[in-house]
C-alpha positions in Angstrom: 71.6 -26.6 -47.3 72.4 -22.7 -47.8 73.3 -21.4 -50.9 75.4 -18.5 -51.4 76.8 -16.8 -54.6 80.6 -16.2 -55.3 81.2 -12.7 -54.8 83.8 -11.0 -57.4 84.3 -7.1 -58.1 81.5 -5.3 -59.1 78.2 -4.0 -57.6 75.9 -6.3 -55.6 72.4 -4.9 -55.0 71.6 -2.6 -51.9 70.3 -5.0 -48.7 72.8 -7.9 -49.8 74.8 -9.2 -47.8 78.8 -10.5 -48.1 80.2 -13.2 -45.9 83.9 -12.2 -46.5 86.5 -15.1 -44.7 90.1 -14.5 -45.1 93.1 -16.3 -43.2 94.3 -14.8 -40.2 97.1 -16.7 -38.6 96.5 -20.5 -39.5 93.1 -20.1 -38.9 90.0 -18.5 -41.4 87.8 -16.3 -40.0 85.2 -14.0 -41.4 82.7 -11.2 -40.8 79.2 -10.0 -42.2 79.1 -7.1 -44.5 75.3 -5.6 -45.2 75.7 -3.4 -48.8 73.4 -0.1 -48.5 73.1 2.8 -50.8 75.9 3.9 -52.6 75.5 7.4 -50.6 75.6 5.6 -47.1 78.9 3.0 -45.3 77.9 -0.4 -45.4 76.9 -2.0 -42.4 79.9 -4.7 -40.7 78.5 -7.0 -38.2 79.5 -8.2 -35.8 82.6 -5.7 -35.0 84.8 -8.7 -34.5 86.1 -11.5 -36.4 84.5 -15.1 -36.0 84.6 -18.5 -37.3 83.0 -19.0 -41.2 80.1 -21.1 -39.6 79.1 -18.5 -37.0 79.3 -16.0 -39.9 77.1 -18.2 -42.2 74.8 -18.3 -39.4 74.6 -14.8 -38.3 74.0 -14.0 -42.5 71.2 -16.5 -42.5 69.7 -14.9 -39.7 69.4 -11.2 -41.2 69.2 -12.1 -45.0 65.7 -12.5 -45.0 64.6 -12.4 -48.8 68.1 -10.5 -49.8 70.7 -12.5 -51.5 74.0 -13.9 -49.6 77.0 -13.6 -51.5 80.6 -15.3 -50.0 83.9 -13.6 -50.8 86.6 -16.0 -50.1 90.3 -13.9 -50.3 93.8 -14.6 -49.0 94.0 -18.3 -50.9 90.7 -19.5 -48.5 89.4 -22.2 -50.5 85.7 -23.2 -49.8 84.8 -25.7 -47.6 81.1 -27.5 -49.0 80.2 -28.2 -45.1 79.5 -24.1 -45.5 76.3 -25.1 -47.9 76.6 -24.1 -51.5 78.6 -21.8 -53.7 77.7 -20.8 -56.9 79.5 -18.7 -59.5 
């Protein structure tokens, strides 16, 4: 099972990477947000939105050794067949 850490404001380290889901219309979707250097745009991918478990996947597949963090906005509460949040 994946474990991913609660992502609140404030700095995560450069190469992390965000799975942010939000609500739009009745349904949650998300996207995969790499965090660079603070002199640099983080990296979105893909350029659309998809469903949280093709975004879990896609951040599984380019996380390497880098932590996953999950930012859950817009009331989304979080669903435990995702893997595991921590605070």
């Amino acid at each position: 099972m994946h474990e991913y850490v609660r992502h609140s404001a404030g700095a995560v380290p450069a190469g992390s990477l965000i799975v942010k889901l939000y609500r739009s219309g009745n349904q949650i979707r998300g996207y995969v947000r790499k965090v660079v250097d603070t002199d640099q745009d983080d990296t979105i991918f893909p350029g659309e939105e998809m469903e949280p478990e093709a975004a879990f996947k896609l951040a599984e597949t380019h996380r390497g050794n880098a932590p996953a963090f999950v930012e859950l906005v817009e009331d989304v509460a979080w669903d435990p067949s995702w893997g595991r949040v921590r605070q």
